[in-house]
C-alpha positions in Angstrom: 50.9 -16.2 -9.2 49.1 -13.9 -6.7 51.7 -12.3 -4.5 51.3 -14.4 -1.8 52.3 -17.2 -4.2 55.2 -15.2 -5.1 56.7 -14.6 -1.2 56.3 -18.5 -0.7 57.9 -19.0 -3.5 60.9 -16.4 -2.2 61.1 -18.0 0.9 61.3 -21.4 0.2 63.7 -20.8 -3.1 65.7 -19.4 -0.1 65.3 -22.5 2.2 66.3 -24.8 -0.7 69.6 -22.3 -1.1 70.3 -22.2 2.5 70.3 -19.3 3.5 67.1 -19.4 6.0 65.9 -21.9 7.9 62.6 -24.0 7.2 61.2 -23.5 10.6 61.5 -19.4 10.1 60.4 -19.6 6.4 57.3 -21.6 7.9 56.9 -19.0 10.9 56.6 -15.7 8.4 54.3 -17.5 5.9 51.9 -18.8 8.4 52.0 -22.2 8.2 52.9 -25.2 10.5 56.4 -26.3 9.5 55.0 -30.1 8.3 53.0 -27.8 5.9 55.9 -26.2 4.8 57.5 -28.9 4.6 55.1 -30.3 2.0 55.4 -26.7 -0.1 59.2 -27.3 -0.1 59.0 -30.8 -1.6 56.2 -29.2 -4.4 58.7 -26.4 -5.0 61.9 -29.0 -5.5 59.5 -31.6 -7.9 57.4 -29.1 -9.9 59.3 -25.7 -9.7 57.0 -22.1 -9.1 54.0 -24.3 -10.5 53.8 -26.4 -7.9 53.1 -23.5 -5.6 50.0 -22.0 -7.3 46.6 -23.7 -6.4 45.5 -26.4 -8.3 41.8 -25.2 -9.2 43.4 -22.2 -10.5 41.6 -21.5 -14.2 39.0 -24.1 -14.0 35.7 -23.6 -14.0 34.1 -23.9 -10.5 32.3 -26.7 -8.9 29.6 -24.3 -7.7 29.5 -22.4 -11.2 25.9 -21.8 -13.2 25.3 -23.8 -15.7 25.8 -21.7 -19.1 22.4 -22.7 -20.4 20.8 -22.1 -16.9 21.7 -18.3 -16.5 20.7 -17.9 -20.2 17.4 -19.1 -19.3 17.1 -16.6 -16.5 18.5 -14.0 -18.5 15.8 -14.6 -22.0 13.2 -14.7 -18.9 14.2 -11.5 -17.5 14.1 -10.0 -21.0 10.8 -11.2 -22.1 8.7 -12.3 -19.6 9.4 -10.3 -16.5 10.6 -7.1 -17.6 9.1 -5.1 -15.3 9.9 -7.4 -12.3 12.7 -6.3 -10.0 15.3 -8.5 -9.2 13.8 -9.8 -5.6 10.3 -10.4 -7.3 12.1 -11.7 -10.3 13.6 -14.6 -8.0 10.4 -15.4 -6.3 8.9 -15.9 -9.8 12.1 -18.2 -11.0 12.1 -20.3 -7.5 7.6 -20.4 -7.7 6.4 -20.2 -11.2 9.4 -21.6 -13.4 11.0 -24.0 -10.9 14.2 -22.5 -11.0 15.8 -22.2 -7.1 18.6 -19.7 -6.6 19.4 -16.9 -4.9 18.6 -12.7 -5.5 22.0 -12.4 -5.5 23.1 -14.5 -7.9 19.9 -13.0 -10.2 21.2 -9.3 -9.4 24.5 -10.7 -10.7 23.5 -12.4 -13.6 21.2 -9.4 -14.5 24.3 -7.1 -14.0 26.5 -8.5 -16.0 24.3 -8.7 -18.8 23.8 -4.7 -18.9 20.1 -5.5 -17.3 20.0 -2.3 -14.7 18.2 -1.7 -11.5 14.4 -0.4 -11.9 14.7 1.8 -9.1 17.6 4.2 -8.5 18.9 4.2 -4.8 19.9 7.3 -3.3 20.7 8.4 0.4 17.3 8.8 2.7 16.6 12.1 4.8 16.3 11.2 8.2 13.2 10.9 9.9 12.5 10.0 13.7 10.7 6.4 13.3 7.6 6.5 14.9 7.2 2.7 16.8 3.9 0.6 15.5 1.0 0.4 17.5 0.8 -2.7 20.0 -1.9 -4.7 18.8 -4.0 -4.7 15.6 -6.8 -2.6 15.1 -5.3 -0.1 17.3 -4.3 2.1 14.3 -4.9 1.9 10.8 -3.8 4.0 7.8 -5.3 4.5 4.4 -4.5 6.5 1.1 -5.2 6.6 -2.3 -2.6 6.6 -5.1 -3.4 7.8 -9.0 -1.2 6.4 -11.1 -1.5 4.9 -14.5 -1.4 1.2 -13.0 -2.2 -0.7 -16.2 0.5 0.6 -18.3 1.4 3.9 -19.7 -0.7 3.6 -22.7 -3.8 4.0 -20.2 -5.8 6.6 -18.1 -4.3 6.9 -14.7 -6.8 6.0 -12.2 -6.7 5.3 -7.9 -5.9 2.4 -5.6 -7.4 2.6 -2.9 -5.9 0.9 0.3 -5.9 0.4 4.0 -3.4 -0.9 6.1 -3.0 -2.1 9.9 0.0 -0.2 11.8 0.5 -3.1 14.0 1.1 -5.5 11.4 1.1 -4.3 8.0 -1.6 -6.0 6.9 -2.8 -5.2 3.9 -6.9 -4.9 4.6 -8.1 -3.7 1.7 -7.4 -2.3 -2.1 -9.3 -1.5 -5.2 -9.2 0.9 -8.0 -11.4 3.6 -8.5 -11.4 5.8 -11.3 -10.1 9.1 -8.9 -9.3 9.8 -5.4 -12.9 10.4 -3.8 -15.1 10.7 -0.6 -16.7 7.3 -2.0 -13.2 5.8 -2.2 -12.9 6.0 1.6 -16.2 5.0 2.9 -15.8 2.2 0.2 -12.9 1.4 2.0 -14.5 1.9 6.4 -17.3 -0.2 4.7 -15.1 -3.2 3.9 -13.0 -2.9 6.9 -15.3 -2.8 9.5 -17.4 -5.5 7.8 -14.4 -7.9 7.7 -12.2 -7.0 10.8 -14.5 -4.7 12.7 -14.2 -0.9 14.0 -10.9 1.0 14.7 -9.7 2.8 17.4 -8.0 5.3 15.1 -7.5 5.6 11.2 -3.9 8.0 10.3 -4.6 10.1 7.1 -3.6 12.9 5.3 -5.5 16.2 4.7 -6.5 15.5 1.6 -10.2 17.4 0.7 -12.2 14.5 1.4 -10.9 13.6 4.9 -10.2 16.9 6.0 -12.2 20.8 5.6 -9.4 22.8 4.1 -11.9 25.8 3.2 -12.2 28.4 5.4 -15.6 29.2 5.6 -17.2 28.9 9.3 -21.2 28.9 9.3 -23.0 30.6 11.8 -23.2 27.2 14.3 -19.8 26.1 13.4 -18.3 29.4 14.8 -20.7 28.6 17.9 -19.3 25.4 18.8 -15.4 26.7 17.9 -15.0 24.0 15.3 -15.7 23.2 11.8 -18.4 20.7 11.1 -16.7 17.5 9.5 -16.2 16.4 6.0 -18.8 13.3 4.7 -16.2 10.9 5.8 -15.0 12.9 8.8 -19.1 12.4 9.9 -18.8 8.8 9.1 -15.6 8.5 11.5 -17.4 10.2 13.9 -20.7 8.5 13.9 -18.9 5.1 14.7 -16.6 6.5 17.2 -13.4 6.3 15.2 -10.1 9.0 16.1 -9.0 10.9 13.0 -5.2 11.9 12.9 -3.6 13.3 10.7 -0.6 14.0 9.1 1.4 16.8 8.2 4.3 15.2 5.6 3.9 12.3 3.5 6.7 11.0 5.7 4.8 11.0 8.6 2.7 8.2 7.2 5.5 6.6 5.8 4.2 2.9 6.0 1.0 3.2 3.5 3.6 5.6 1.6 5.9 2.6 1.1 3.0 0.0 0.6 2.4 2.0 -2.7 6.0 2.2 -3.7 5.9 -1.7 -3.3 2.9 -1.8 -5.1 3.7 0.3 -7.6 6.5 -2.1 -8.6 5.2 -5.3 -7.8 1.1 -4.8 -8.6 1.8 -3.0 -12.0 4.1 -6.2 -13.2 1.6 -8.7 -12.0 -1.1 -6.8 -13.9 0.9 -6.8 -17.3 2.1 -10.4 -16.5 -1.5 -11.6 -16.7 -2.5 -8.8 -19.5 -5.1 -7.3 -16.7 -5.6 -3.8 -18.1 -9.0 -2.7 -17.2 -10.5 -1.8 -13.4 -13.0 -4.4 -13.2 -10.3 -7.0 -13.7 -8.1 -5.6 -11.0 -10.0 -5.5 -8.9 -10.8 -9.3 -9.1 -7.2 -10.0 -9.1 -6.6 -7.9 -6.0 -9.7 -9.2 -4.0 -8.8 -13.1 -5.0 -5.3 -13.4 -5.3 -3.0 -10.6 -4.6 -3.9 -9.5 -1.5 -3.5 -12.5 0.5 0.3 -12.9 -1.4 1.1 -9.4 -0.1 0.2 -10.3 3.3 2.0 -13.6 3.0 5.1 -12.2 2.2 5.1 -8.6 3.8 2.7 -8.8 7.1 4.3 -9.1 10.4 3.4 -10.3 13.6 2.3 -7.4 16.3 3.5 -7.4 19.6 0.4 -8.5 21.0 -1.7 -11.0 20.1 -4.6 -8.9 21.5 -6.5 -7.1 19.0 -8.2 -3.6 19.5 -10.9 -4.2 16.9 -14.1 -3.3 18.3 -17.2 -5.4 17.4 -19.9 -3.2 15.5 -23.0 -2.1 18.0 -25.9 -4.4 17.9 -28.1 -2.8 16.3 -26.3 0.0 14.1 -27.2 0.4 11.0 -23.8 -0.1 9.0 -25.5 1.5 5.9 -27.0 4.4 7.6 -23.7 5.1 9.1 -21.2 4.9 6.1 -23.1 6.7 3.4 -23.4 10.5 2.4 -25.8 12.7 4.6 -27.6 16.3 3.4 -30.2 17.5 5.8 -33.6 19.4 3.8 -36.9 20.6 4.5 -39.9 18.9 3.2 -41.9 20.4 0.7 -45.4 21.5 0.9 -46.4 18.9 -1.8 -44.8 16.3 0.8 -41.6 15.8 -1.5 -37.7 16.4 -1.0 -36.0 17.9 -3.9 -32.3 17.3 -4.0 -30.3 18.2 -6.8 -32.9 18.0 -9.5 -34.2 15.0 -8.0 -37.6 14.7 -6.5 -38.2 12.2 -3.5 -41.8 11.7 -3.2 -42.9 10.7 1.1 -45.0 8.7 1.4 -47.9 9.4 3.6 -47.3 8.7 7.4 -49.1 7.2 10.4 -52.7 8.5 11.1 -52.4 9.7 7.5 -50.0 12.5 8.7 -47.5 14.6 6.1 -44.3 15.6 6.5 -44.4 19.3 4.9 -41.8 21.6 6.5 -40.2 18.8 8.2 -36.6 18.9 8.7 -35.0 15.7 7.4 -32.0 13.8 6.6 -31.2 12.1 3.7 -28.9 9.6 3.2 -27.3 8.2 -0.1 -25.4 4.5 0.4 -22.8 3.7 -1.4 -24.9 1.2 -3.5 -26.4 4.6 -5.1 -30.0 4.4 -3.1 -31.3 7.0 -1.0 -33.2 6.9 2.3 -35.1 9.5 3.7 -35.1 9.7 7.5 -37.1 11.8 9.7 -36.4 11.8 13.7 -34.6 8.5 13.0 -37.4 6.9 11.3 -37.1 5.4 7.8 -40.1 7.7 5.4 -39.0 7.0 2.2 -36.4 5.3 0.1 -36.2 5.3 -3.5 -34.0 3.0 -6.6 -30.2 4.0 -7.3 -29.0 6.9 -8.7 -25.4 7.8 -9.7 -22.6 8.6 -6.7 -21.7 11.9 -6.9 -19.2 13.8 -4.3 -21.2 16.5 -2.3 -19.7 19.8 -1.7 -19.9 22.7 1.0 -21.6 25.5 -0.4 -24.8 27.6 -0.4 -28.5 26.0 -1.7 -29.8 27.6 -4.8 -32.7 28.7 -3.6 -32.9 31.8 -1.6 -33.4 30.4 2.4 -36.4 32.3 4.3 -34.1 32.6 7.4 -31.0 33.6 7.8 -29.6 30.5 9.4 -30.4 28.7 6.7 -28.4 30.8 4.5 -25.6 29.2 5.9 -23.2 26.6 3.5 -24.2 23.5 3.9 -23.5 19.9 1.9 -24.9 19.8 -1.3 -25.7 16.9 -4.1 -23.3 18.2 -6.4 -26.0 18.5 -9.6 -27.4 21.1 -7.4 -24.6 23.2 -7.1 -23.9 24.0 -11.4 
């Protein structure tokens, strides 16, 4: 008998003694006295028994099935080990036909000495910054090494971009390391699909942001540093860069990869995905549109800030790597070991000592441009990440002494 059992049971042995009345028994138990009139008359026929409630040690109505929650349990142990217990559910109530609740899956999981994959402990605090009104407006984008495929296999980077307005997931693939090619792989896609952004939040990572402290000779004339190849690209199409100073700062692509981290890695070993290539299928055709199913949200305006790419701009042009060199006198540009042969030009003219720029897309193929005018352009070669530093060859001015971006092969 619980103990309020136990006073009814004083109270009423009382009434049935007379030494209380019915109506004040009724009165300090709680009950309406017809009520305790019926607890009396259980009390006289069936003793202390009649008092306790009649459900009392039997099974419940509501109760899972025994052979149900081992089901669940033999599921959780074999198939989805690496799920946690929210993504564990969807998979019961979606892929196994099994409806019922988290928190009757964090129980049964619980009891059965299955434990938590994440430990929980007590957050810093951290002013919340609000989300930009409409989409487009802001985005943010990261890359995160990690050995996604299992622990067994080289770690290598997702790549991913998301909008701050709605947590939309735009884009992600893997790459094999965190990389200027990474992020205009990334501005390429997204502007292709959504269009341009007002501003992209990032982190200072060496791709996205100078962190030398070397100042040529024009750079200290205009009072800034020149920007990095993807800081140009920004630039080119008009884009803001912020960025941040914490990890914390961007804290909604930070917990887009602690999401993914759990719930990407356990889809990839679910379907025995373990190589790049095949991840990058998976993401482009299936999980992506899942994540923003069950994670985007609605922005508080329906407006969106995307802005329509120029007519006429040359998306290629302007998301791809840029180096700047001076035609040879046998009308060829020699960049890192590799020769670019110009062709000849209008009213059979040459191009020796021309200044020109030459771009490499992201498909591997270079262009040579010269005053904006396409002069050559030759097959693919392999992507390599330029860096800031001096050219081999010893410059006839002093200007051109100056560090300047080099095609890596150049530089060793």
């Amino acid at each position: 008998m619980s103990q309020k059992e136990r006073q009814r049971y004083h109270l009423l042995k009382m009434v049935v003694e007379g030494k209380t009345t019915l109506k004040y028994a009724s009165s300090v138990m709680g009950v309406s006295y017809r009520h305790g009139k019926r607890l009396k008359r259980k009390l006289v026929i069936e003793g202390a028994r009649g008092l306790v409630h009649g459900n009392r040690g039997r099974p419940s109505g509501r109760a899972f099935h025994p052979e149900l929650a081992k089901r669940i349990i033999e599921l959780s142990q074999k198939t989805y080990t690496a799920f946690n217990d929210t993504h564990f559910t969807e998979k019961l109530n979606e892929v196994e036909g099994i409806t019922v609740s988290r928190d009757t899956v964090r129980r049964l999981r619980r009891s059965n000495g299955i434990k938590p994959k994440r430990k929980r402990r007590a957050k810093k605090h951290y002013q919340r910054r609000p989300r930009k009104e409409q989409e487009g407006m802001m985005v943010l984008w990261d890359g995160s090494p990690h050995r996604w495929f299992s622990k067994d296999t080289p770690s290598c980077c997702l790549m991913a971009a998301i909008d701050d307005a709605s947590s939309e997931l735009l884009d992600a693939f893997f790459i094999p390391y965190e990389c200027s090619f990474g992020y205009l792989k990334l501005l390429e896609h997204m502007v292709t699909r959504y269009g341009v952004p007002c501003s992209i939040y990032q982190d200072r990572h060496g791709s996205l942001h100078r962190n030398d402290d070397n100042w040529t000779l024009e750079e200290q004339l205009n009072g800034e540093q020149d920007p990095t190849q993807v800081g140009g690209c920004l630039q080119s199409l008009g884009i803001t860069p912020i960025f941040a100073l914490t990890p914390q700062a961007k804290g909604r692509i930070e917990r887009l990869f602690g999401v993914l981290q759990d719930r990407l890695i356990a889809e990839l070993a679910l379907r025995d995905i373990t190589e790049m290539d095949a991840g990058n299928r998976f993401l482009a055709e299936q999980f992506i549109d899942d994540h923003n199913r069950r994670f985007a949200v609605k922005s508080e305006s329906s407006q969106k800030a995307w802005r329509k790419v120029p007519k006429g701009l040359d998306i290629k042009r302007a998301i791809s790597f840029r180096y700047h060199a001076v035609v040879g006198n046998d009308n060829a540009v020699r960049l890192g070991g590799m020769v670019i042969d110009i062709p000849e030009g209008p009213g059979q003219r040459g191009y020796a000592k021309a200044r020109v720029e030459v771009r490499q897309l992201l498909d591997g193929s270079w262009r040579v441009y010269y005053k904006d005018t396409l002069i050559a352009h030759t097959d693919p070669t392999p992507l390599k990440e330029p860096i800031k530093a001096k050219p081999r060859r010893k410059p006839q001015t002093r200007a051109a002494s100056e560090e300047q971006w080099i095609y890596i092969a150049s530089a060793v």
